[in-house]
N, C-alpha and C positions, 0 to 999 in steps of 0.2 A: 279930421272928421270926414266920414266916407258920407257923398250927397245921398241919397235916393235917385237921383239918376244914373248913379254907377251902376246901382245893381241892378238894375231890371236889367239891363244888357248882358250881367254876368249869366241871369235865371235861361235867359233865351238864348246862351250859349250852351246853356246844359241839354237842356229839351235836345236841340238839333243835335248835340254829341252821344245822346241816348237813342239817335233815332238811327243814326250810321250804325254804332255797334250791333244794334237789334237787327238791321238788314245785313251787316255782314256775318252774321252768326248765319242766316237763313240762306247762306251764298254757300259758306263754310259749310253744311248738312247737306246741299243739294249735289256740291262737289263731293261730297266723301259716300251717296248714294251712285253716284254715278260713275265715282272708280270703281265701286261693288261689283257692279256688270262687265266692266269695262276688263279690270284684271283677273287672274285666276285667282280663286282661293288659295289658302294655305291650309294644305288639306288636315294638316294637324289643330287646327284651328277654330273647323270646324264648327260648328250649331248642328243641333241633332234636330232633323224635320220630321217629324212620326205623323201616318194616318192614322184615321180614327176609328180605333180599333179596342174591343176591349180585352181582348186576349194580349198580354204581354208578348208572349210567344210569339203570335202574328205582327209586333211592333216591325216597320220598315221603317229603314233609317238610313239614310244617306250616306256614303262610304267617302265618296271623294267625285271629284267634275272639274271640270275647267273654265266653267261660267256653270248660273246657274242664273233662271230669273224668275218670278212669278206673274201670273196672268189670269185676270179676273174676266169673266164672261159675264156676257149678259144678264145670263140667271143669278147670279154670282158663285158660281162657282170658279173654283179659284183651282188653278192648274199649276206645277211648279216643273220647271223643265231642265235638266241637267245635258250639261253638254261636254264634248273632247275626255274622255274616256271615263267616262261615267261611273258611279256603283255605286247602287243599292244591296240591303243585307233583311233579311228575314230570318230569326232565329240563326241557325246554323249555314243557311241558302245564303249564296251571293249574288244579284245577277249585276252582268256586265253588258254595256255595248256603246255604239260612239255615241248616241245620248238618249235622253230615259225622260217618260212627261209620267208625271204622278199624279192621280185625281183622289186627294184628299177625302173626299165628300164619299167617292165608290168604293174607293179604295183599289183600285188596279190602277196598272204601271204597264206604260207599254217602251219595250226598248228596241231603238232602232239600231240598224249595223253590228257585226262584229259580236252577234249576241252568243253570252255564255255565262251555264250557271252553272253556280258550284255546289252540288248538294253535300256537305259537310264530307268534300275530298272524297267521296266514295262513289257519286256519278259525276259526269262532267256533259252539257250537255250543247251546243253549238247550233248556230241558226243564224238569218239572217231580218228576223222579227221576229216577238215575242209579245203577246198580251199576257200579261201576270194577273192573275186575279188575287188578291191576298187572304181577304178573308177563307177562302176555301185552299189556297194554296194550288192553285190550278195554273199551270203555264200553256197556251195555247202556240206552237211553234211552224215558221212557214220558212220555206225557199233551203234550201239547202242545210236540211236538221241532220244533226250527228249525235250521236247517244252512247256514249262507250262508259260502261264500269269495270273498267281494267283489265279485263276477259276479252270481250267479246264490242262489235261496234254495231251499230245500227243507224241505218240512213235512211231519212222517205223527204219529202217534200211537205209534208204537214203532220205535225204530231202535237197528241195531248198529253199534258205531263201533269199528274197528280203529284204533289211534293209529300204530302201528308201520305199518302198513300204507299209511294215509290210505284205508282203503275203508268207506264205509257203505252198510250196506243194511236199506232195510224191505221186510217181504211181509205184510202186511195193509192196501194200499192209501195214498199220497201222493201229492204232487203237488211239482215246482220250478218258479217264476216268474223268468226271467230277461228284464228289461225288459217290454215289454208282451207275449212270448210266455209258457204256461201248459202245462204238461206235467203230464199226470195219469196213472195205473197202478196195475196192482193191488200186482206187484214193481219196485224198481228196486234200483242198484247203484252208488254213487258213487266214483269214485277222484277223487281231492284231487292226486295230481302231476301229471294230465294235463288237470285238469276235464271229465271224461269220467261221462255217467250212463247206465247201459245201463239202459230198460224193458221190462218183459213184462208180460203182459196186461193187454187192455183199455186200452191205448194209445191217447191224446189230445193234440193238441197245438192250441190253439186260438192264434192271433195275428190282430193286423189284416187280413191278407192272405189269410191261409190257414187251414184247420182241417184236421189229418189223425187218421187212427185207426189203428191197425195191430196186430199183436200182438206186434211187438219192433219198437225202436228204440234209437237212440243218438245222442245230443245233446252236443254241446262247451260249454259255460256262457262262456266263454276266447272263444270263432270265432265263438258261438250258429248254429253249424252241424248240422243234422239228417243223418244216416245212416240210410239205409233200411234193413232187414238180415232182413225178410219183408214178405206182402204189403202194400202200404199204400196207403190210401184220400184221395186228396187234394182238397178243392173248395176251390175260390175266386173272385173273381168272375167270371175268366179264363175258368173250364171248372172238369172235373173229369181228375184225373193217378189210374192205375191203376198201380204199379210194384212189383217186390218187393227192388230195391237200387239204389242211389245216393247222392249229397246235396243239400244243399240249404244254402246260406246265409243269413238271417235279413237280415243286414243291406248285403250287395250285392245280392243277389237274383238270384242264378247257381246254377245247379244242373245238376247233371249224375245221371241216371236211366238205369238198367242193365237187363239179362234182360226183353226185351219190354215196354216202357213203352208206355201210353198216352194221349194226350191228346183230349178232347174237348169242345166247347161245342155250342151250338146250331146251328152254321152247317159247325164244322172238326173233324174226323177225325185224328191223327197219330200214328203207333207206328213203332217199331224197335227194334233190338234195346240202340243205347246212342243217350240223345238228351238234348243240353246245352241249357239256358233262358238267357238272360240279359233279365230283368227289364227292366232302365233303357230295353235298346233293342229290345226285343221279337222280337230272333234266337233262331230254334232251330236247332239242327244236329242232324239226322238220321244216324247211320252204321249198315248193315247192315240188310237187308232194311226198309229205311224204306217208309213208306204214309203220302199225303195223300190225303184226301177234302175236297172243296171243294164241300158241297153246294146251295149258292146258284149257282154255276155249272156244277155238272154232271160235277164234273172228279175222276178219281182218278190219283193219280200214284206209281209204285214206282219205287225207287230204291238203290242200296246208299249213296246220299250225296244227301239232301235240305238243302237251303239253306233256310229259311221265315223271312220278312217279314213277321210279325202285325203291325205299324203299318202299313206300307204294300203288304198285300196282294200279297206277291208269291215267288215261290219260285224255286230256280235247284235245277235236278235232275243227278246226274252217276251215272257206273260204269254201264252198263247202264238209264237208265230208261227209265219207260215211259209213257205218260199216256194215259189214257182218258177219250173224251169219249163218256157214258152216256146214254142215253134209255129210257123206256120198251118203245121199238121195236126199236132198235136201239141200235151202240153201235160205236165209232172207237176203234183203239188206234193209238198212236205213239209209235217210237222212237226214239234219235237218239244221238248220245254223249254232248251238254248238250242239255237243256230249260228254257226261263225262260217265265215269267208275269208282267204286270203288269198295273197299271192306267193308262187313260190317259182326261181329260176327255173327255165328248163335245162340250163347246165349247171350243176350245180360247181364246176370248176371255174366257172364265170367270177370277174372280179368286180363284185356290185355291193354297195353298203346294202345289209341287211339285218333285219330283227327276227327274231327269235319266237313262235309262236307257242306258250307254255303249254296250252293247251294238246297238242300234237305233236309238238317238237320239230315241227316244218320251218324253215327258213321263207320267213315272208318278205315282199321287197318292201322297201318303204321307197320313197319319193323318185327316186333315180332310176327305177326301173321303169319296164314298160309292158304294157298288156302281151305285145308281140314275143317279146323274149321272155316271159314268164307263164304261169301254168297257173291259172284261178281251180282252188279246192273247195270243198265245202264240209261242213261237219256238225252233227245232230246229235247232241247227246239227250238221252232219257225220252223214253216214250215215242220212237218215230212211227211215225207213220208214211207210208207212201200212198199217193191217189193216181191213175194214167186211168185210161177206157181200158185199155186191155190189161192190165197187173194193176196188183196192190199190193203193200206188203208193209211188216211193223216188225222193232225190233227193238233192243236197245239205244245202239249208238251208231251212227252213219256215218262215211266217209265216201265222197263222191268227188272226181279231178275231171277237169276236161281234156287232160289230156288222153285218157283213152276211153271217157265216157263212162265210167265203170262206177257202180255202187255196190258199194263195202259196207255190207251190215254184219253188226256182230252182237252177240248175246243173242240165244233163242229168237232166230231171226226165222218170217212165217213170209210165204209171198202166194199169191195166186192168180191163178190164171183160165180163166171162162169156170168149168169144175171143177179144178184141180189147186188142190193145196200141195205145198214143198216147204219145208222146214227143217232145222240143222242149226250146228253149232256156231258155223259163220257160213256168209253167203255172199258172193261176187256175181252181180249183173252186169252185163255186157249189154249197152245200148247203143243204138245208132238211130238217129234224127228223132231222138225220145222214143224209141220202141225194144221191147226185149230183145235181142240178139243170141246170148249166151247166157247160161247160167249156171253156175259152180255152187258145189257144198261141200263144204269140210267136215267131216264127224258127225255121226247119229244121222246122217240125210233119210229122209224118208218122203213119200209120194204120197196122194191120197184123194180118190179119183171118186165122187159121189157120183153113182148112176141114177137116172131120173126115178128109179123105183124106189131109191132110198139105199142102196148097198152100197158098201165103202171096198174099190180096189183099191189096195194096198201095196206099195213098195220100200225096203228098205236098205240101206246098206253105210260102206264105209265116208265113200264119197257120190256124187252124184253131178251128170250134164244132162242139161237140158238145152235142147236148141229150138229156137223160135224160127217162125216165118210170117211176116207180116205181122207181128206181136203177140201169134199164139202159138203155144205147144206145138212142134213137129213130131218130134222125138226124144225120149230120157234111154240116157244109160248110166246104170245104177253098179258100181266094185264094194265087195265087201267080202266078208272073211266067215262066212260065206253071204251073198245078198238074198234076201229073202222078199217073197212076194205071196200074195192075196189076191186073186183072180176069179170074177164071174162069169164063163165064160157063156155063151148064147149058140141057138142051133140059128138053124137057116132060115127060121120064122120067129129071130130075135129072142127067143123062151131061153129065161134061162136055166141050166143044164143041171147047176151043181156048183160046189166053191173047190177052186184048186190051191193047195196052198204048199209053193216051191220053192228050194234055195240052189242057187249056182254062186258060180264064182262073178258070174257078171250075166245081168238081167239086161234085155232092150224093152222097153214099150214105145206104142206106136201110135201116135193120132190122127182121126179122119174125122174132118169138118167139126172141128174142139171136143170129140167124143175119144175114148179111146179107147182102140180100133184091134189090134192085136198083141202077143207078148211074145219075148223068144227068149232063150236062156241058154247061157254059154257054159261049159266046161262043167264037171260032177254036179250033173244037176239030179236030186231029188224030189220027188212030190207025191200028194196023195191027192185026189179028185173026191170030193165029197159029195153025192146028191143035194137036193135042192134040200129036199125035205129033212136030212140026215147028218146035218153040220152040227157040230159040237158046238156049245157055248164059248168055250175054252180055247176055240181054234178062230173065231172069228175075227182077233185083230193080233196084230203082230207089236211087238212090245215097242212101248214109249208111243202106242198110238196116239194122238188125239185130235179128234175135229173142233177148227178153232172159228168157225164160222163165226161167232159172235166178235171178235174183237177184227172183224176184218172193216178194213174203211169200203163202204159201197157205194158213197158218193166222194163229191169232192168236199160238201156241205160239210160232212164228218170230222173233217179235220178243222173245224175251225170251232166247231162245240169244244 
């Protein structure tokens, strides 16, 4: 029989051994909180920490850390802090860095060190602090930001990164390097779906080829295509381009320039109001009021469609142009419906690559040659016109060389000079420092000399010269089989006499102060003297007459109607 005093000792054995177990359980939970901190994670192991957010999508959730703790403030707001290589993940976003505090309550994450995020492997973006805002998916980035989407890199010192958006923009100055071009600014503005970076001020873009400046631009990282989109300043070894819209390709080297571009180097002149480059082959295309200056030869040329051949020197003009050949004295304008230019050797035994001009069949030089050892042409088909102070003249088709100054009009070609008109089959002017010199006709030539009273002296024949002095009429002499002539001649009180109307085998007339002054007539010469009053109808003009005053250019203005 067990007493009653046995067990009460046994009772008050129990108590005291329920009371040890109970504190060492509370030893046991305090030691296995404080390895918590104490060791890393096992990052596979993980607990998922999400803010509080109601968009799934915007869920952040903890990747992996090295320690991690939590920390309650005053307010209670409750902070959670990951540390030794950190990451958080947002939808497809990862960011990284050596450690990351989360504010539950706001919902932003700021990461310190080594920061980098990964927007769904398509940008990647680098810093050395980050405020993440979550709810709006906004990353606020400082100290040495780098921005690259596989293209193209971008660096500034503070940038704002929209996630949801894919737009970043800094405005205190960066720069993006894509391949060996360098883009610099005060602002810029990056979109990620179109790789598109719009700059503003203080715009820089230096590359092997080119440097431009401007005060806005727009660059494709994707094309490495520039957008002009104000004024902008372009040099490169080429020249310099003046433009305020267009673009430009980086890596074909085509570009097309808008709203009054201009081109210029040491030697060429070129504007319009839209004008295409292409690089490889040195074509420019001109549209709407285009302008070449060719200041090595003298030449300016307007156009509303200019063709230009920077390799081989040569242009093809259409719509209305018009070309001017300029001197200090004077100066020749010409118009036609096309105008072309080339080059063509002055030997042609010379051994130089050259093409082929179908037009002419001239051998033009391409790249290899040189202004010195080659001979600049020119050539006007349909409708020319000529304009100087002293001559004008219209014809079909022109050809003009510098190398002996000379204009070669053909088809019913018309020129004139103070009174006097000269037309024929084909016609070679002879000029020097832009002024008539000589002038030749080939078949059907005829003269045709309006006196202030209204009467037409007349000359005609096989061929015909005429020689200038100072750009006007000296003297024509007229061969023909037989040369025929129309003469008013006047007494000693200028009255005139009577019409004489004579054929030799070779006529001279004679000019005094642009009037003209006498006639002489060489070898079987016939004629009959008609009174004033007593001229036939019949006898008054000699065949293939005709006065063409009307289609004569009388200004310079004319030829640009």
């Amino acid at each position: 029989m067990i007493s009653l005093g046995n067990i009460a000792p046994t009772c008050r054995h129990k108590r005291i051994a329920e009371t040890l177990i109970s504190t060492l359980q509370r030893i046991i939970s305090l030691l296995s909180l404080i390895t918590l901190f104490i060791f890393p994670w096992n990052t596979e192991a993980q607990q998922i920490t999400t803010l509080q957010t109601s968009d799934s999508n915007k869920t952040i959730q903890i990747v992996r850390a090295g320690s991690f703790r939590q920390i309650t403030l005053n307010d209670s707001t409750i902070l959670e802090t990951l540390a030794i290589n950190a990451a958080v993940k947002q939808g497809n976003t990862i960011l990284e860095g050596d450690s990351i505090v989360l504010n539950q309550r706001t919902g932003i994450a700021e990461v310190f060190g080594n920061v980098h995020i990964n927007d769904a492997d398509t940008v990647h973006t680098y810093a050395q602090y980050l405020r993440y805002v979550g709810n709006e998916r906004i990353a606020l980035l400082k100290k040495n930001v780098k921005l690259t989407d596989g293209k193209a890199q971008l660096f500034t010192e503070d940038l704002e990164y929209n996630l949801q958006t894919g737009i970043a923009k800094y405005k205190n100055g960066g720069k993006v390097i894509n391949g060996s071009t360098l883009l610099t600014s005060r602002e810029a503005v990056y979109y990620s779906d179109t790789k598109d970076v719009f700059f503003q001020q203080q715009v820089k873009l230096k590359d092997p080829k080119y440097d431009m400046q401007a005060d806005s631009l727009r660059y494709n990282t994707s094309f490495k295509t520039a957008f002009f989109i104000s004024p902008t300043h372009i040099v490169s070894k080429d020249g310099v381009i003046d433009t305020r819209s267009g673009t430009y390709n980086m890596e074909t080297g085509e570009a097309i320039f808008l709203n009054k571009t201009i081109f210029r180097d040491s030697t060429r002149f070129i504007s319009g109001n839209k004008v295409a480059f292409e690089e490889k082959t040195g074509m420019v295309q001109v549209e709407g009021n285009g302008k070449f200056v060719d200041s090595t030869n003298k030449v300016i040329v307007l156009g509303n469609q200019l063709l230009i051949d920077k390799k081989n020197s040569s242009f093809l003009a259409t719509r209305k142009p018009v070309m001017i050949l300029y001197s200090d004295n004077d100066s020749t304008y010409i118009a036609a419906d096309t105008l072309f230019s080339g080059r063509k050797l002055k030997n042609p035994g010379m051994k130089d690559s050259t093409v082929t001009d179908t037009l002419s069949h001239d051998k033009a030089l391409n790249a290899t040659g040189s202004e010195k050892d080659s001979i600049r042409f020119f050539q006007g088909f349909h409708h020319v016109k000529i304009f100087n102070d002293s001559l004008q003249a219209v014809s079909d088709s022109l050809y003009y060389s510098t190398e002996d100054s000379t204009f070669k009009l053909f088809k019913q070609p018309v020129c004139w000079n103070g009174s006097s008109q000269i037309s024929g089959d084909t016609m070679y002017l002879f000029t020097e420092n832009q002024k008539a010199k000589k002038l030749q006709v080939f078949y059907n030539a005829m003269v045709v000399n309006q006196t202030k009273e209204g009467f037409f002296n007349q000359m005609s024949g096989r061929t015909l010269n005429a020689f200038f002095i100072e750009g006007n009429i000296d003297h024509i002499r007229t061969k023909g089989s037989p040369a025929e002539s129309i003469y008013y001649p006047q007494d000693d009180d200028s009255a005139y006499i009577g019409m004489n109307r004579s054929k030799g085998d070779v006529i001279d007339i004679f000019f005094l102060n642009k009037e003209l002054n006498k006639i002489k007539f060489i070898n079987d010469v016939t004629g009959t003297l008609y009174p004033i009053q007593q001229i036939p109808e019949d006898q008054r003009s000699l065949p293939g007459f005709r006065w063409l005053d009307g289609i004569r250019p009388k200004t310079k203005l004319a030829l640009f109607e």
